[in-house]
N, C-alpha and C positions, 0 to 999 in steps of 0.2 A: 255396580252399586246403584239399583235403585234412590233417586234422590224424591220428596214430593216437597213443592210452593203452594203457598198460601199467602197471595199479596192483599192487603189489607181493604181492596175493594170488592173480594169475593172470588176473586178468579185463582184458580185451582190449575196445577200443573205437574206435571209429572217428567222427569228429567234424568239423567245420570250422572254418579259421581266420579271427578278424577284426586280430590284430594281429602281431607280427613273427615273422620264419622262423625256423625250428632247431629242435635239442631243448634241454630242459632235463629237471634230475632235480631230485626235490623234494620234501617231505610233503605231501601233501592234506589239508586241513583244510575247515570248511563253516561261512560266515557269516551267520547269520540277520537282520542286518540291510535295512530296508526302504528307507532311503537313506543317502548319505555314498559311495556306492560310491570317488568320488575320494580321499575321506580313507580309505581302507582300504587302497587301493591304493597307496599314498603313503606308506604306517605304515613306519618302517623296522622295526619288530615283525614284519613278516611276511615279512623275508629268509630266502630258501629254501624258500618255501611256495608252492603252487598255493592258491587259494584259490577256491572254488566257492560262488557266491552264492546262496541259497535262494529270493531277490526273482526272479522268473522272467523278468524282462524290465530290463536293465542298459544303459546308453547314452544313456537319452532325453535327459537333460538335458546331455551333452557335459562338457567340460571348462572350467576357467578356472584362470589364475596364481594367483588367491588362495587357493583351498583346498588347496592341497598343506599335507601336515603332512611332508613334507621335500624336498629339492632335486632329489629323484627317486624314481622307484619300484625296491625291491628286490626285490619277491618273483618267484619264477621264471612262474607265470602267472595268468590270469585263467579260471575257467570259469563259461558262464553257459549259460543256457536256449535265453531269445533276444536277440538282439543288437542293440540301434537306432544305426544307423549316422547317419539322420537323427536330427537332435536338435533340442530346441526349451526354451529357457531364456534371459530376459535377459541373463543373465551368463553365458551358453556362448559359449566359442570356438574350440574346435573340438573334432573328435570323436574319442571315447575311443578306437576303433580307430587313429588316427593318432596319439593319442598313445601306445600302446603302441608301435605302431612305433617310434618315437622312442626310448623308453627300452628297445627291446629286450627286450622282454616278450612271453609268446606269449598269445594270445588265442584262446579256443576257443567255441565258442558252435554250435546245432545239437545241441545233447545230454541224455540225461537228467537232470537235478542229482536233482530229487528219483530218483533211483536209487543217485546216487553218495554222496546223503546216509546214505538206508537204510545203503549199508556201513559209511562213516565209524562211523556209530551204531554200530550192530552191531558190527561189529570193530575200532577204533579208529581213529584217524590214521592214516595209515601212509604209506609212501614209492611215488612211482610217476614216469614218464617219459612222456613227451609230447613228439610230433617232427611236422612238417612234411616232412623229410628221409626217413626211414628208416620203413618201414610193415612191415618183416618181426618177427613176434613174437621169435622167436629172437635175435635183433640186438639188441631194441629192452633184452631180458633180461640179454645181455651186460652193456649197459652197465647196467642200474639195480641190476645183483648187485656190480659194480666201482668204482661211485662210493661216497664217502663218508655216511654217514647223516649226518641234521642235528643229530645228539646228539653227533656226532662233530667237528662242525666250529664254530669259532669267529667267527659272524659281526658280531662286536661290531667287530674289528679293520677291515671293512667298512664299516659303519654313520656308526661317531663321525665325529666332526669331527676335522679334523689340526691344526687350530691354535684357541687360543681366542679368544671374541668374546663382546662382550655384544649380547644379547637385544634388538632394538632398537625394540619397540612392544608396547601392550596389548591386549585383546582385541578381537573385531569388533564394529566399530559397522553395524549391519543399519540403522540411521537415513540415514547416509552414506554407507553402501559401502564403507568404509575400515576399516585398523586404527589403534585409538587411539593418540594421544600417549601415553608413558613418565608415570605421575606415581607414583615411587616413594621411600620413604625409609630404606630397608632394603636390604643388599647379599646376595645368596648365590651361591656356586660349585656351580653344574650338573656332574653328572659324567654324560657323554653316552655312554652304550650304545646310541642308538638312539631320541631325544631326540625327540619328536614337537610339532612347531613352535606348536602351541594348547596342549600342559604351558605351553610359556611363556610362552607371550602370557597363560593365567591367573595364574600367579605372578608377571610382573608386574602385570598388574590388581590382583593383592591388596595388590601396594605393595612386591616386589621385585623390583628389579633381577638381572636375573640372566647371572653369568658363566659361561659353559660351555666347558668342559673336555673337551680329548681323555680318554677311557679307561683312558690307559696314564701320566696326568699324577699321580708320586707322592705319598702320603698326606702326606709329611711337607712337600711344598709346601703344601697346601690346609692343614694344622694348623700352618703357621704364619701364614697369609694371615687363620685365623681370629683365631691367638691377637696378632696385630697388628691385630685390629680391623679387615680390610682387607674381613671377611665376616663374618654375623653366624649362617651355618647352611651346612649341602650337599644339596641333592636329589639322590637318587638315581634315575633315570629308569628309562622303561620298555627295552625289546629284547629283539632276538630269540634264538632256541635257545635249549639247558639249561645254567640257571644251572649247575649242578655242577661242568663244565667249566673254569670262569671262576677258577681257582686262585688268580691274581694279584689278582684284585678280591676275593674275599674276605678276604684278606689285608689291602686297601688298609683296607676298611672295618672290620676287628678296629682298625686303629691309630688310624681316626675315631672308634671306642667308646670307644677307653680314653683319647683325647683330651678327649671327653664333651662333641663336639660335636654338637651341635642339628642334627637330621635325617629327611627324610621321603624314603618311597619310596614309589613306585608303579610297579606292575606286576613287571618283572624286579627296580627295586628291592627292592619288597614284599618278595621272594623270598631276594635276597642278604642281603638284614637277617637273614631267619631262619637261615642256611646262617650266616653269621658265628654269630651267637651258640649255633650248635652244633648247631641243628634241621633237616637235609639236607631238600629239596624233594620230593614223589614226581609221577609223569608221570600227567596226569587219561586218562582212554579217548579221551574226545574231542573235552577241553578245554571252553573257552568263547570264543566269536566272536559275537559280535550286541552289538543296540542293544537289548536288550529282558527282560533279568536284573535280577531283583529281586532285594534285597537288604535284610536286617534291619539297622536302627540303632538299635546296644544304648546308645548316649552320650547323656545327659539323662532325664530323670524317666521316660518312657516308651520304649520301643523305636517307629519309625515307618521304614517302607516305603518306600527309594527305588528306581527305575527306574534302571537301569548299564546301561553301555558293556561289555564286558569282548572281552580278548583275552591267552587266553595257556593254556598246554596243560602248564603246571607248577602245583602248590601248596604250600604250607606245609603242616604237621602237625599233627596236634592237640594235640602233647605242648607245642606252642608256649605252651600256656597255663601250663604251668611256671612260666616268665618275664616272660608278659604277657597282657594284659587282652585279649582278644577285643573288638571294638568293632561289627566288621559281619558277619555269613554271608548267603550267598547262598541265598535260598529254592526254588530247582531243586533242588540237592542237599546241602546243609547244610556246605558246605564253606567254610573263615576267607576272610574277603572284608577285615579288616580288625584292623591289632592296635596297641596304645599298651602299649611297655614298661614295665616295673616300675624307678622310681629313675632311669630315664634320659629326656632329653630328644628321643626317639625315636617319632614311631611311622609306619604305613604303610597304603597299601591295594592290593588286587589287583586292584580296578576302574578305571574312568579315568572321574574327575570331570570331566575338562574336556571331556568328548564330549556332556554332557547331554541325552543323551535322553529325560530327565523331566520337562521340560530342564533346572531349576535346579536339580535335587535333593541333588545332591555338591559344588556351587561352595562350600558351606561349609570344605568341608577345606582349601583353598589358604588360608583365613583362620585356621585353626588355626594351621595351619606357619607362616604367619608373627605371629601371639602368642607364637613361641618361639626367634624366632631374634631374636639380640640386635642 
């Protein structure tokens, strides 16, 4: 299957496809990660994004039910080097081409990444279109000058959950193949942006239960759910596009502050904590995507070196330290990876502990947040 790109600074390409027909439009981003392909493609974090793998060879191990980190894949596509349609994994069953199919995802493969990375670098993210259908450059231009950009659109409203539910097991037992029994003693309300299903399988590991909430589910329910003792904190999850947007959620969390309820964010949370408290987020060149970002940890008698996950193409400021204690930076480019407010029961990170690719080097923070929630 003929595939043609058209990325938004004019460069034209011509590629194949391994998973479903059509066009999509979408920003291009590039993930340095060497495995997980499944959990990235699963991230609802990456709604509206192509995502181009720098691991040159993507497939081999197939797919299985238990690694999705959600009920589907949202991003518009996958592009990769080359493509293993055979696969080979005890716990593969079936293969990633097939399942994009499935979830209506395009799949590109036959093509340069390491070229499309250079741009990315080089010129940042940016917006581009990919078809199956339509091969005429002109056409393809039409539409990616006429669709909306992803700063422009609100994929939160996509992502969440429409009704709430609790969390119903702990982390993966690699002993058994399974995921653990629930052994929790603590309650907290999730608020789902795009809620990646291993955030909560470690929050409850750490011994809470966790209720997760639509997006659009009011402050003043969740602050009185706390002040009845019904929760004893809220996390605020990860997701995709630009916080700034998100007018009504910022709003929700000013009324959780001055409630002065006990609260942890990661990722897009990270992000909305700062915007609440009056610090607006600025857009990185080319973000961060991989499994392989270090990062300094300034908490305890010495700063010490963990290994992150990260994904996300917004940051907090530096003026953040105003109001709160810096806790992590990321040693690539010195940018806040982590902050614990001043006076409040608050803090967050930009990383994702629960991806452990150090592996255990971040599982301590899900044990903070819950030392604080009552």
């Amino acid at each position: 299957m003929k595939i043609s790109i058209l990325l938004e600074n004019g460069t034209f390409l011509e590629a194949k496809g391994f998973g479903a027909e059509g066009t999509a439009v979408g920003e291009i981003v590039f993930n340095t990660s060497m495995t997980g392909y499944q959990e990235i493609i699963t991230d609802p974090s990456y709604a509206g994004q192509f995502v181009v793998f720098t691991m040159p060879e993507i497939g081999n191990v197939g797919v299985n039910k238990d690694d999705n980190e959600s009920q589907k894949a949202w991003l518009k596509g996958v592009i990769v080097r080359e493509y293993v349609d055979t696969y080979s994994n005890f716990r593969g069953e079936r293969s990633l081409g097939e399942f994009l199919k499935e979830q209506g995802v395009l799949g590109i493969c036959e093509i340069d990444t390491r070229f499309l990375t250079k741009i990315i670098r080089n010129e940042g993210a940016m917006m581009m279109i990919a078809s199956s259908e339509i091969h005429d450059k002109n056409e393809l231009e039409k539409i990616l000058k006429s669709t909306p950009r992803i700063e422009e659109i609100d994929y939160i409203k996509e992502v969440t959950t429409k009704e709430a539910y609790i969390h119903p097991h702990g982390a993966w037992d690699s002993k058994n193949l399974k995921y653990k029994e629930k052994n929790t003693d603590k309650k907290i309300a999730v608020y789902d942006f795009g809620v990646k299903r291993n955030i909560l399988n470690e929050l409850t590991e750490a011994g809470m239960e966790c209720l997760v909430v639509p997006a659009n589910t009011p402050a003043e329910d969740v602050i009185k759910m706390y002040e009845n003792g019904e929760i004893g904190g809220v996390f605020l999850s990860n997701g995709p596009g630009d916080p700034l947007i998100l007018k009504e959620v910022h709003e929700k969390i000013k009324k959780l502050l001055e409630a002065k309820v006990p609260m942890f964010g990661i990722c897009l949370g990270h992000q909305l904590l700062s915007i609440a408290h009056g610090y607006p987020t600025f857009k990185l060149k080319f973000g961060h995507h991989g499994g392989n970002h270090p990062v300094k940890n300034y908490i305890g008698k010495r700063p010490v070196v963990e290994i992150t996950a990260q994904n996300h193409n917004y940051n907090v400021p530096e003026e953040i330290e105003e109001i709160a204690e810096v806790t992590h930076k990321n040693l690539f480019d010195g940018t806040i990876e982590g902050v614990k407010y001043k006076n409040e029961p608050v803090f967050s990170v930009q990383h994702h502990p629960e991806a452990s690719p150090g592996p255990h080097d971040s599982k301590y923070i899900f044990k903070e947040f819950y030392k604080i929630v009552k």
